[in-house]
C-alpha positions as CSV (number, residue, x, y, z in Angstrom):
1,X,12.1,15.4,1.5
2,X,15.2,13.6,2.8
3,X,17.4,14.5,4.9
4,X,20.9,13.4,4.7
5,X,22.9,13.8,7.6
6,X,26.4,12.6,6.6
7,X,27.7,13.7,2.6
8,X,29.6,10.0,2.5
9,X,26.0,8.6,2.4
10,X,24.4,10.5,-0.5
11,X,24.1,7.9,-3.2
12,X,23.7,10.6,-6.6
13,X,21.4,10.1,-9.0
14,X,22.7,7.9,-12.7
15,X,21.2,11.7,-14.6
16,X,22.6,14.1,-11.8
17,X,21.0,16.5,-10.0
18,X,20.3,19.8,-9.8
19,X,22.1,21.9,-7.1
20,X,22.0,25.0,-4.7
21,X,24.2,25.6,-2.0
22,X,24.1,27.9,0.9
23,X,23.4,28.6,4.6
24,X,19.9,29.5,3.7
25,X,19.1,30.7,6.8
26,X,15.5,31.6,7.4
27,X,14.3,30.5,3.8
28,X,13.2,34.0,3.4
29,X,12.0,35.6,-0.1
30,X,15.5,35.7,-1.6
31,X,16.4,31.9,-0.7
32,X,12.6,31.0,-2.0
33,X,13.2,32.3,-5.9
34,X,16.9,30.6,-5.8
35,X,15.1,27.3,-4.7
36,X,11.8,28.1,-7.0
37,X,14.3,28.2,-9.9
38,X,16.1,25.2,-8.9
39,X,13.2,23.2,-9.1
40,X,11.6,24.5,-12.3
41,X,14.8,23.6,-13.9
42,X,14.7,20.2,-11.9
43,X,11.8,19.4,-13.2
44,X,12.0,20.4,-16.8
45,X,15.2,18.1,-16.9
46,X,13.7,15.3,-15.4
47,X,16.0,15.9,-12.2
48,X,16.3,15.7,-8.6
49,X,16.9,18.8,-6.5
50,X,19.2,18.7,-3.8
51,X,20.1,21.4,-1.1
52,X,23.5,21.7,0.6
53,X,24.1,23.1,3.6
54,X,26.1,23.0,7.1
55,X,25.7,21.6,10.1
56,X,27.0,22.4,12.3
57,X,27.2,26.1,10.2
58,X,29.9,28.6,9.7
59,X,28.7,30.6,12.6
60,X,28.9,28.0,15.3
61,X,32.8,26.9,14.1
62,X,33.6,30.8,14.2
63,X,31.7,31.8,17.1
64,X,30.0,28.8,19.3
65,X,26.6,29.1,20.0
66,X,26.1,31.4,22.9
67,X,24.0,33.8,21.0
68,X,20.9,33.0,18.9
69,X,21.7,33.4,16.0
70,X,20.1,31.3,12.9
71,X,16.4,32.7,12.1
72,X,15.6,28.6,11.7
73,X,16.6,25.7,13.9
74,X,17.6,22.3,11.4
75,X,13.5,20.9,12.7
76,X,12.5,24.1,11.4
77,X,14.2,24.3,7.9
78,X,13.2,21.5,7.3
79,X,9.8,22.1,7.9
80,X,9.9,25.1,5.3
81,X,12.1,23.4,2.9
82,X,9.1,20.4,2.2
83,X,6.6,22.1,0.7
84,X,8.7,23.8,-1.8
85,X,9.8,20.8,-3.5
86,X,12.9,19.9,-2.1
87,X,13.9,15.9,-3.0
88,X,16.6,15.9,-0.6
89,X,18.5,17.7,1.9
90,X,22.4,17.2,2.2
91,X,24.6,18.4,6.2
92,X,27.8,19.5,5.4
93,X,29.6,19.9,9.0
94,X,31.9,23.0,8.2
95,X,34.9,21.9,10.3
96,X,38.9,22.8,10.2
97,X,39.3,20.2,7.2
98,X,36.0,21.7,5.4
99,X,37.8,25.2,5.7
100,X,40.9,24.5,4.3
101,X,39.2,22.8,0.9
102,X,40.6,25.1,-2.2
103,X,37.5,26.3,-4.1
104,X,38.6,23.9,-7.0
105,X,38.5,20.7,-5.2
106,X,34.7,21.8,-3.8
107,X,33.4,21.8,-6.7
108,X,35.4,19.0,-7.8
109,X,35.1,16.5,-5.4
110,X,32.0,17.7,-3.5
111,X,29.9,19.2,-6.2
112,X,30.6,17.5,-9.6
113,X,31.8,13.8,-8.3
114,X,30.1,13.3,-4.8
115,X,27.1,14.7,-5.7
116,X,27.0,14.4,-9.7
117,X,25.4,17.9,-10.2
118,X,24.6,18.9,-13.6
119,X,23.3,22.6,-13.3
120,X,24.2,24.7,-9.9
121,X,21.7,27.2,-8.8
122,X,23.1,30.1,-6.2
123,X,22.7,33.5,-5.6
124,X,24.7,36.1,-7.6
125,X,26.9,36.9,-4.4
126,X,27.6,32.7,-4.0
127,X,31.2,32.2,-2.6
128,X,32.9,29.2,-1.3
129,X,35.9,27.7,-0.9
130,X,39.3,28.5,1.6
131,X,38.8,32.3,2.3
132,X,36.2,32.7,0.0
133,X,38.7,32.2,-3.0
134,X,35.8,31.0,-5.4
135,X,33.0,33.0,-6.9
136,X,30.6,32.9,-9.3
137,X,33.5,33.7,-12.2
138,X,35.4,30.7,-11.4
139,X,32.5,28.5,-11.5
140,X,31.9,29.7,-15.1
141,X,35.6,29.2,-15.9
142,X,35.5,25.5,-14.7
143,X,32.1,24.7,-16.1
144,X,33.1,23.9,-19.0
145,X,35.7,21.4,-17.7
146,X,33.7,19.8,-15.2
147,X,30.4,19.4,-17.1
148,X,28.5,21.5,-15.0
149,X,25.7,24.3,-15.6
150,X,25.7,27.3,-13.8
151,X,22.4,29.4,-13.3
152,X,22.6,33.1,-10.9
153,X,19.6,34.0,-9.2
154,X,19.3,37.9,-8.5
155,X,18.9,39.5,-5.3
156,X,15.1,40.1,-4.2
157,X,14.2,43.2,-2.8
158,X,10.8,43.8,-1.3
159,X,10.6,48.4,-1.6
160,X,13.9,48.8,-2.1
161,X,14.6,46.7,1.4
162,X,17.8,43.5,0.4
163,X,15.9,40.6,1.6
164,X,19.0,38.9,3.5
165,X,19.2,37.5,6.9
166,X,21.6,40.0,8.7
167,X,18.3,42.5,8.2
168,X,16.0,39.6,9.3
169,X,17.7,39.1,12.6
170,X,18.4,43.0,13.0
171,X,14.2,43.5,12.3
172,X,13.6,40.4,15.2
173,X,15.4,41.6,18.1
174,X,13.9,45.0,17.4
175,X,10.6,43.9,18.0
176,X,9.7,44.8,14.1
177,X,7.7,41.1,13.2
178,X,5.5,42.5,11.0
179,X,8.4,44.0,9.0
180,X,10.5,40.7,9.2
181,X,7.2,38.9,8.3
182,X,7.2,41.1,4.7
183,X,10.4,39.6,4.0
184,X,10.3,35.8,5.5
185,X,7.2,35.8,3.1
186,X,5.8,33.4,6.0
187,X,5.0,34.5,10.0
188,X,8.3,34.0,12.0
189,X,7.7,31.4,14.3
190,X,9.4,28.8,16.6
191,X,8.8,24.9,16.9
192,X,9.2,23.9,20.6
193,X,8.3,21.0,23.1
194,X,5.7,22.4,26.5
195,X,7.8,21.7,29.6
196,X,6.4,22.4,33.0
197,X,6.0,25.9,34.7
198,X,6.1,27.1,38.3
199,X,2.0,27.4,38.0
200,X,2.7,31.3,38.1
201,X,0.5,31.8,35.3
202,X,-2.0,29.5,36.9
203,X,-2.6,31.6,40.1
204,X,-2.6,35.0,38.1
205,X,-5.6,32.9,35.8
206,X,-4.1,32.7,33.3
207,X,-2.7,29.4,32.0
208,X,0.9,29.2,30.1
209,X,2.5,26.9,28.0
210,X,6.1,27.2,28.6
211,X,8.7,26.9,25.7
212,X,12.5,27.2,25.8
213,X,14.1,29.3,23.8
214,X,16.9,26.8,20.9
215,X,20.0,28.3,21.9
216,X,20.9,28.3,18.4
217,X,18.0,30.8,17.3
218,X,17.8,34.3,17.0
219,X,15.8,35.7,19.7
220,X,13.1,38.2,19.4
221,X,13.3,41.6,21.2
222,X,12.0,40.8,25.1
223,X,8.5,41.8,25.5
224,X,4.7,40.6,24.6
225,X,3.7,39.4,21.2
226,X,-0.2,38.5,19.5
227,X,0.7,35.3,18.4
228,X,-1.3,32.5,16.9
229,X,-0.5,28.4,18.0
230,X,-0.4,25.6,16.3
231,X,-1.4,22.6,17.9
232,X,-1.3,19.3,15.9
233,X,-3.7,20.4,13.1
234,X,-5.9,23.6,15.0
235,X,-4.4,26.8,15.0
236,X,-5.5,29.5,18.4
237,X,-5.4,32.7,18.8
238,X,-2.6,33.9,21.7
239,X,-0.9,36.1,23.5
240,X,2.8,35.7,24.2
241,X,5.5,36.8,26.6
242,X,9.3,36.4,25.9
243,X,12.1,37.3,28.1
244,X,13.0,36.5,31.9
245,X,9.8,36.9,33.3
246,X,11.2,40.0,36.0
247,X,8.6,40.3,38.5
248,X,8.6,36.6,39.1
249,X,12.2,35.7,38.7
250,X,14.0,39.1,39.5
251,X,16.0,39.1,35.8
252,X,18.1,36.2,37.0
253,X,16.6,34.0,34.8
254,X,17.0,32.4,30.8
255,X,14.9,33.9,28.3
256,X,11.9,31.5,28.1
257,X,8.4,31.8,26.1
258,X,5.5,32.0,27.8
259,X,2.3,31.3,25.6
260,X,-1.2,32.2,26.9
261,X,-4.2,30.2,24.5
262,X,-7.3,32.4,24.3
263,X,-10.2,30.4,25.6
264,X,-8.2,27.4,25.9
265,X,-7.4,25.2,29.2
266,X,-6.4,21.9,28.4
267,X,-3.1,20.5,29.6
268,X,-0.2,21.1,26.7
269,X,3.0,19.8,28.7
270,X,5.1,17.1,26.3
271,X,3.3,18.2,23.4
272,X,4.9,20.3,20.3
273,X,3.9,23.6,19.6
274,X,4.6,26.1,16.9
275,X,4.0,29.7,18.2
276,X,3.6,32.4,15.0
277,X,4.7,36.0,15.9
278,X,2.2,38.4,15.0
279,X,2.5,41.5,16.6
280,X,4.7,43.0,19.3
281,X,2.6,44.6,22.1
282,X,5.1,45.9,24.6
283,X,8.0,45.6,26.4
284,X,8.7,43.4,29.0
285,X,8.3,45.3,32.6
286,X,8.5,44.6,35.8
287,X,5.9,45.4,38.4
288,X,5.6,46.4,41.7
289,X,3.3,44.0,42.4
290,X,1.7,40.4,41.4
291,X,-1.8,42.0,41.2
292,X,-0.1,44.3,38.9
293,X,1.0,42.4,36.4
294,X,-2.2,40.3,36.6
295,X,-3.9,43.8,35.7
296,X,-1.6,44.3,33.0
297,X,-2.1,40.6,31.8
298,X,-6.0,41.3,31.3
299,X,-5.0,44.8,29.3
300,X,-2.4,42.7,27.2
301,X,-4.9,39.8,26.4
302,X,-7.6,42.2,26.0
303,X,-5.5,43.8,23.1
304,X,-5.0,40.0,21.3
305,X,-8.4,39.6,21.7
306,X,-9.2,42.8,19.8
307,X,-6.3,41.9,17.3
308,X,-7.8,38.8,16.4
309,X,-11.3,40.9,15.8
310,X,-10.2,43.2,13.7
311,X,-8.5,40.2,11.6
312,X,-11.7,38.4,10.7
313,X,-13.7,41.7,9.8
């Protein structure tokens, strides 16, 4: 897949393309049939499939980025987006002149002419345009005109749960992964570079990698987590803490992963890491003592370890 990072760059295909267009943030179940119907259409008409979307996003020109918020850093959607089939990927930056666009000269000028799309793939609640002024009714109405296809996607459900992201990141910083995981249709993870530690983890025997948290990503509920890490091409079983690390630090700290590799000990700093959530343990705590929360290390790793058991049997 290719990325392009500025729309004046995109160089459209002579046939068109097919298009979807959205925040598509998490590429959870609902975003994955929209896409998955994109792309058998692409196909069968001999046509790219392109993906629009912002960066930065409607929530960071609203809001800033103070909070975690997007279930996917831009590394990360694109890491989902490949495999399903994805030819490129356009960055819109939604900005003040972005904002004030009229829903007619979007599709216009971005949709029909900059992009040459032929069919347009969205979701039945697609919106766009200066206070949300279009819809999918005035994309039919203009169809016509503009020589564009329009194909809805319904909303997917998974037992009588909407898959959308507000639940996704309401499920997260409860704690609920396995529940978020049912409706991601893939483990929730986070794609990060090991930086040094204070060799806390070290003295209590057992070794961390340490990950910061992206600030623009929605942060999981503080506490330890099973977790599984990816390490170029081998995947380890884990246990993981996330949070401020309390008995250490006192609270006064930024959240920060902490990542413990079962029967592992080679040095990770500088290298990439993608940590799966798997299971939420417990809360995070803090103890009287160091030699109590090295006991309640061994208890926490102890439960992975039977996790991980139970998994292969």
């Amino acid at each position: 897949m290719q990325t392009v990072s500025n729309i004046s760059d995109f160089i459209p295909a002579a046939n068109g393309c097919v298009l979807t267009i959205g925040v598509f943030d998490g590429i959870h179940l609902g975003h994955r049939a929209v896409i998955n119907r994109a792309k058998g259409i692409a196909i069968a008409a001999w046509r790219e499939l392109v993906l629009l979307t912002f960066d930065p996003g409607p929530k960071e020109f609203f809001f800033g980025t103070d909070e975690g918020f997007y279930l996917l850093t831009l590394k990360e959607l694109e890491h989902e987006l490949t495999p399903l089939g994805v030819d490129r990927m356009v960055l819109l930056p939604f900005d003040n002149r972005f904002r004030e666009l009229s829903a007619v000269e979007f599709l216009r000028d971005y949709v029909r002419i900059g992009l040459n799309a032929k069919t347009l793939v969205v979701g039945n609640d697609f919106s766009f345009g200066f206070r949300k002024e279009g819809n999918i009714e005035l994309v039919k109405t203009l169809g016509d005109e503009l020589g564009l296809e329009l194909v809805t996607v319904d909303e997917v459900a998974v037992d009588d749960v909407p898959v959308r992201s507000t639940i996704l990141r309401k499920l997260i910083r409860e704690g609920r992964i396995e529940d978020a995981n049912r409706l991601l249709d893939y483990v929730f993870y986070v794609i990060g570079i090991v930086g040094p530690g204070q060799g806390v983890g070290k003295a209590l025997n057992c070794r961390t990698a340490n990950i910061e948290w992206p600030i623009s990503k929605v942060k999981p509920k503080r506490g330890v987590y099973i977790v599984k890490a990816l390490i170029g091409s081998v995947e380890y079983p884990a246990v993981a803490d996330f949070g401020v690390r309390p008995t250490v630090t006192g609270g006064d700290a930024e959240d920060r992963l902490e990542v413990h590799l079962l029967d592992f000990d080679d040095a990770l700093e500088g290298k990439e890491i993608i940590v799966k959530f798997l299971h939420f343990i417990r809360d995070e705590e803090k103890f009287p003592t160091m030699d109590a929360l090295a006991k309640q290390i061994a208890d926490d790793i102890a439960k992975a370890r039977e996790y991980f058991i139970s998994e292969k049997s």
